[in-house]
ChimeraX commands (.cxc) that place a marker at each C-alpha (Angstrom):
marker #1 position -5.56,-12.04,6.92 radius 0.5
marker #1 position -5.39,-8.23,6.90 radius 0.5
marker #1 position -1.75,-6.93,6.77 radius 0.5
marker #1 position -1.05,-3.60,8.22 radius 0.5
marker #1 position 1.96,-1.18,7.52 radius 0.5
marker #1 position 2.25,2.53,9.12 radius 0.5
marker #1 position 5.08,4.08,7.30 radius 0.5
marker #1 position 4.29,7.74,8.34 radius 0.5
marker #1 position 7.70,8.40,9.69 radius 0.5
marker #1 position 9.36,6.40,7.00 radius 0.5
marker #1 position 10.58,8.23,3.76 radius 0.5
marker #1 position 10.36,6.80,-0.12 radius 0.5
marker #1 position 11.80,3.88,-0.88 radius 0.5
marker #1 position 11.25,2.26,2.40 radius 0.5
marker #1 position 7.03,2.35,2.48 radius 0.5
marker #1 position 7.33,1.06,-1.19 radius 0.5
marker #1 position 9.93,-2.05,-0.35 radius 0.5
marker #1 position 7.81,-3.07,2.49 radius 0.5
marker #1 position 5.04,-2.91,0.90 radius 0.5
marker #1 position 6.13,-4.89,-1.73 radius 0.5
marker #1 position 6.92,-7.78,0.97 radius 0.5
marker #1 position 3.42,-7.89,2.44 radius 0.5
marker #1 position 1.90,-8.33,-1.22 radius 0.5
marker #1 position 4.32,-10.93,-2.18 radius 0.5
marker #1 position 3.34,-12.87,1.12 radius 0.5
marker #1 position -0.64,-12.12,0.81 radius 0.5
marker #1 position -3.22,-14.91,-0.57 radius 0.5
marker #1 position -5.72,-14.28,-2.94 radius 0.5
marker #1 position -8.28,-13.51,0.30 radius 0.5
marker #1 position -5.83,-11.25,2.23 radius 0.5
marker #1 position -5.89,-7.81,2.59 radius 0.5
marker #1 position -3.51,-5.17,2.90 radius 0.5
marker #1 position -3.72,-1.60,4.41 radius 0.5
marker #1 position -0.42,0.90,4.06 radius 0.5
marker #1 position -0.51,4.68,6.30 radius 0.5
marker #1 position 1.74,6.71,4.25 radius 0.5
marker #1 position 2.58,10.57,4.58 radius 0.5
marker #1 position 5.94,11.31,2.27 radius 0.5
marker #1 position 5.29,12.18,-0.75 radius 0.5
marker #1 position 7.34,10.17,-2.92 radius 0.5
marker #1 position 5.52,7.26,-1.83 radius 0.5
marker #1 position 2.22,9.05,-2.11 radius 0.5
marker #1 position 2.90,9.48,-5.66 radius 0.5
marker #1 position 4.77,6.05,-6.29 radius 0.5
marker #1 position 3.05,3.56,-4.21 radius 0.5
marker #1 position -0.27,4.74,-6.50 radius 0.5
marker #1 position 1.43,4.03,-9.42 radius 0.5
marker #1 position 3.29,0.80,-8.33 radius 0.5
marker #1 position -0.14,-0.77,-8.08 radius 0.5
marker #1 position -1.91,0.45,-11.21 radius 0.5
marker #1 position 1.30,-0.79,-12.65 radius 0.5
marker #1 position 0.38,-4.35,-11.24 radius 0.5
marker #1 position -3.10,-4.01,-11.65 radius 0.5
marker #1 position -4.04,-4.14,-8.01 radius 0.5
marker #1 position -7.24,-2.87,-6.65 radius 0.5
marker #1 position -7.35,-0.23,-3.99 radius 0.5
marker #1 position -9.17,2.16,-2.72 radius 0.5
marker #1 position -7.10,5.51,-0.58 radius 0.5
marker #1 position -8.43,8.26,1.33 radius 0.5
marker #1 position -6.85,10.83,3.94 radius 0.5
marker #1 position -6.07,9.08,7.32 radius 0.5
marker #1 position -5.04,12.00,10.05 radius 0.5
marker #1 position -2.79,14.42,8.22 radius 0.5
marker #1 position -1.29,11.06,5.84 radius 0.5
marker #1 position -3.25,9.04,3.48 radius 0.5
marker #1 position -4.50,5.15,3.89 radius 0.5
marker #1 position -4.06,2.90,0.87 radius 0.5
marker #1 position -6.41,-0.12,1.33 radius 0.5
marker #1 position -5.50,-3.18,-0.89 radius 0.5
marker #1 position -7.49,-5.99,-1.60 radius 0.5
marker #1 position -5.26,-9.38,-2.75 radius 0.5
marker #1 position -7.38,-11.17,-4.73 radius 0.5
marker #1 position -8.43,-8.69,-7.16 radius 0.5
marker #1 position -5.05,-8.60,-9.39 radius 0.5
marker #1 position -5.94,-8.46,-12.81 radius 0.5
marker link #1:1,2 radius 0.2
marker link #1:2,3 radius 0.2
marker link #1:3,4 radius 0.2
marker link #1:4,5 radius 0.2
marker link #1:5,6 radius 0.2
marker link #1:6,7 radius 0.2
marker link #1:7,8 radius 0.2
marker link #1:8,9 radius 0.2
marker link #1:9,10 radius 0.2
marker link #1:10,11 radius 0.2
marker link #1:11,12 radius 0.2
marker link #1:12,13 radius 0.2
marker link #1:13,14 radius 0.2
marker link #1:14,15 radius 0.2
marker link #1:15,16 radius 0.2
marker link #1:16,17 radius 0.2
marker link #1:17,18 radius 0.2
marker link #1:18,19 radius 0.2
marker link #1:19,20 radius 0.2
marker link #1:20,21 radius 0.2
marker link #1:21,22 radius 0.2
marker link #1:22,23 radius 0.2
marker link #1:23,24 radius 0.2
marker link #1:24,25 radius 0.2
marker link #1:25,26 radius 0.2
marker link #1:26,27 radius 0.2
marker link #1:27,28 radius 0.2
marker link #1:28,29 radius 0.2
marker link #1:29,30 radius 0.2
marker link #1:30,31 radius 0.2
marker link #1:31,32 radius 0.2
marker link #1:32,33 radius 0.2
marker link #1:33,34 radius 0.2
marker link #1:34,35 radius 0.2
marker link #1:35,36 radius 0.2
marker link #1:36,37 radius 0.2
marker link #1:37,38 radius 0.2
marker link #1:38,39 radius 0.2
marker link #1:39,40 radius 0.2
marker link #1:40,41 radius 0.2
marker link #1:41,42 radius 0.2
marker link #1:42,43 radius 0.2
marker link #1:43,44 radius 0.2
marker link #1:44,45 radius 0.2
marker link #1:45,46 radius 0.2
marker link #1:46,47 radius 0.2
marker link #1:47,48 radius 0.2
marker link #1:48,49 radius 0.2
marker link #1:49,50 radius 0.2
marker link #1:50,51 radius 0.2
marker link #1:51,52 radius 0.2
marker link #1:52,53 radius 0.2
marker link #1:53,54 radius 0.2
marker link #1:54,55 radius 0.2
marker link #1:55,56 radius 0.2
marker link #1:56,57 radius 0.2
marker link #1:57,58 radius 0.2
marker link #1:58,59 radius 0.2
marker link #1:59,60 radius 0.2
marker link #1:60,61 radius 0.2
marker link #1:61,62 radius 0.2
marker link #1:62,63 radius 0.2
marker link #1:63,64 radius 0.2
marker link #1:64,65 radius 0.2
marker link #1:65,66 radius 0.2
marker link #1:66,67 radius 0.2
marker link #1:67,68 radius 0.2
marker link #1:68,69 radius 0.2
marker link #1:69,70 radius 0.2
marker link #1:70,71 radius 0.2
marker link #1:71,72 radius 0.2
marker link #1:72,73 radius 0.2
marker link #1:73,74 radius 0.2
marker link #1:74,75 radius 0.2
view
């Protein structure tokens, strides 16, 4: 299952907290892609999943960025 969040209107925590509720419901196959454009969650959300050693991959998505997270690579 691919989960999909588009917090570009939402400001830090909020993108962060859901975020955290999608990855607690994903299984090891799921997926999980996040839009973000505020930038304390473009410089915490980053961070939060190094921290957890989640795999991702982010790249601009018109005028925000895209965080793409894959499930069932957690260290």
């Amino acid at each position: 299952m691919i989960y999909e969040y588009d917090g570009r209107k939402d400001k830090c925590p909020l993108p962060l907290v859901k975020m955290r509720v999608m990855l607690k419901k994903m299984l090891a196959s799921d997926e999980c892609i996040v839009i973000i454009a505020d930038s304390g969650s473009i410089n915490d959300i980053p961070k939060y999943l190094d921290n957890k050693g989640y795999t991702y991959s982010q790249q601009p998505f018109d005028g925000a960025i895209r965080i793409h997270i894959k499930s069932g690579t957690i260290k």
